[in-house]
N, C-alpha and C positions, 0 to 999 in steps of 0.2 A: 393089527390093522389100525386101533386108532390112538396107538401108542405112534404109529408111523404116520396118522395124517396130524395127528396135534404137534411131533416135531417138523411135521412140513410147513403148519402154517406157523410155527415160531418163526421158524427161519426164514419165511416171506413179512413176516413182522418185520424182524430185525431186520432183512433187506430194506424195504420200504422205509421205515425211519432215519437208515444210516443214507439212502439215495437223496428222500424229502427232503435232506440237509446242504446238498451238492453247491456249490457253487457256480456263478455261470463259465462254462468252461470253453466259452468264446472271446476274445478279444479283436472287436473292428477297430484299426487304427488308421486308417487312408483311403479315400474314396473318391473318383471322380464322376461329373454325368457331362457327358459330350457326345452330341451327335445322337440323342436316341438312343444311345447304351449308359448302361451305369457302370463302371469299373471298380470295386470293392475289395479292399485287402483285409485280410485279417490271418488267424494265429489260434488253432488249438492249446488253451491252456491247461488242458486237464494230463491226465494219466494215462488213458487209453484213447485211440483211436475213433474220430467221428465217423460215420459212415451215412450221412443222410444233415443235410444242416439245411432248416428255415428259417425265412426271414421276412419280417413284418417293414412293410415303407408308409409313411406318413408326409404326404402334401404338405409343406411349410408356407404355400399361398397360397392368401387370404385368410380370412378369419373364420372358419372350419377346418379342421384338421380332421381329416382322413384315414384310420389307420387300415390299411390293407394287408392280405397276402401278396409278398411281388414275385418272391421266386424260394425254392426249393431245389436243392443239387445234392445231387448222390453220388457220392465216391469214397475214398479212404484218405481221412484229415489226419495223418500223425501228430501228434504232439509237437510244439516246438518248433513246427517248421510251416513259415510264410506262404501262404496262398492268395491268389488272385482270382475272383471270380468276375465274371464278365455277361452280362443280362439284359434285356431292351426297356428302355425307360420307361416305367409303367404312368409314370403322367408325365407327358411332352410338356403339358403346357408350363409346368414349375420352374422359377430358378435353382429352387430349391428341392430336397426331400431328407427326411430322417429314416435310417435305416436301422433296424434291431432285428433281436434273436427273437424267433418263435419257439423253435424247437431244435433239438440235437439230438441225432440216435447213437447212442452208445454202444458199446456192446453189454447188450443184454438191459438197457434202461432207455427209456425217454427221458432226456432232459425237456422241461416246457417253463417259460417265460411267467407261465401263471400259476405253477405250482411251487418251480425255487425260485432261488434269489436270481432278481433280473438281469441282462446283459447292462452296460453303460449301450445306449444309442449314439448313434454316427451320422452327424449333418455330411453332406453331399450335398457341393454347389455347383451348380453349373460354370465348364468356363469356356 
């Protein structure tokens, strides 16, 4: 028995250390805000499938910035293949907003914005 829980928790070790190390496994490359919606593209760069993707928006006007939760979407992100997501603009009044990764669910891991390495953020401008 704790010949079986000491190799359990190696191998949640070594899980943990080889995840801690992950890369952001999001890529936003294109974004519009028109009309009260935000329009957001981006692109699974990891290996396995996303199933849960958040995302942090920050006010780009005036001189406080804001960093929010704006939205959360659940579904199945493949690798490699382009998605569109589509949202209601969490501050009207901006021309502006920056959009980044919060979180990612994996299969079987949280990816999170403050434990790996970060996304690049995605200015969205009104047009």
């Amino acid at each position: 028995m704790i010949a079986f829980l000491s190799l359990s928790f190696m191998l949640t070790s070594v899980h943990s250390s080889l995840a801690a190390s992950i890369a952001c496994p999001v890529m936003l490359y294109g974004g519009k805000l028109d009309r009260g919606s935000v329009s957001l593209n981006f692109m699974n760069r990891g290996k396995v499938p996303i199933r849960q993707l958040g995302l942090y928006c920050t006010s780009l006007q005036g001189y406080k910035a804001r960093r929010f939760e704006c939205h959360a979407e659940a579904g199945v992100f493949f690798p490699g293949t382009p998605y569109t997501l589509r949202f209601d603009d969490p501050d009207t009044t901006s021309s502006s907003i920056e959009v980044s990764v919060k979180n990612a669910v994996l299969d079987g891991y949280i990816w999170t914005s403050t434990q790996d390495q970060p996304c690049r953020a995605l200015k969205v401008l009104k047009r």
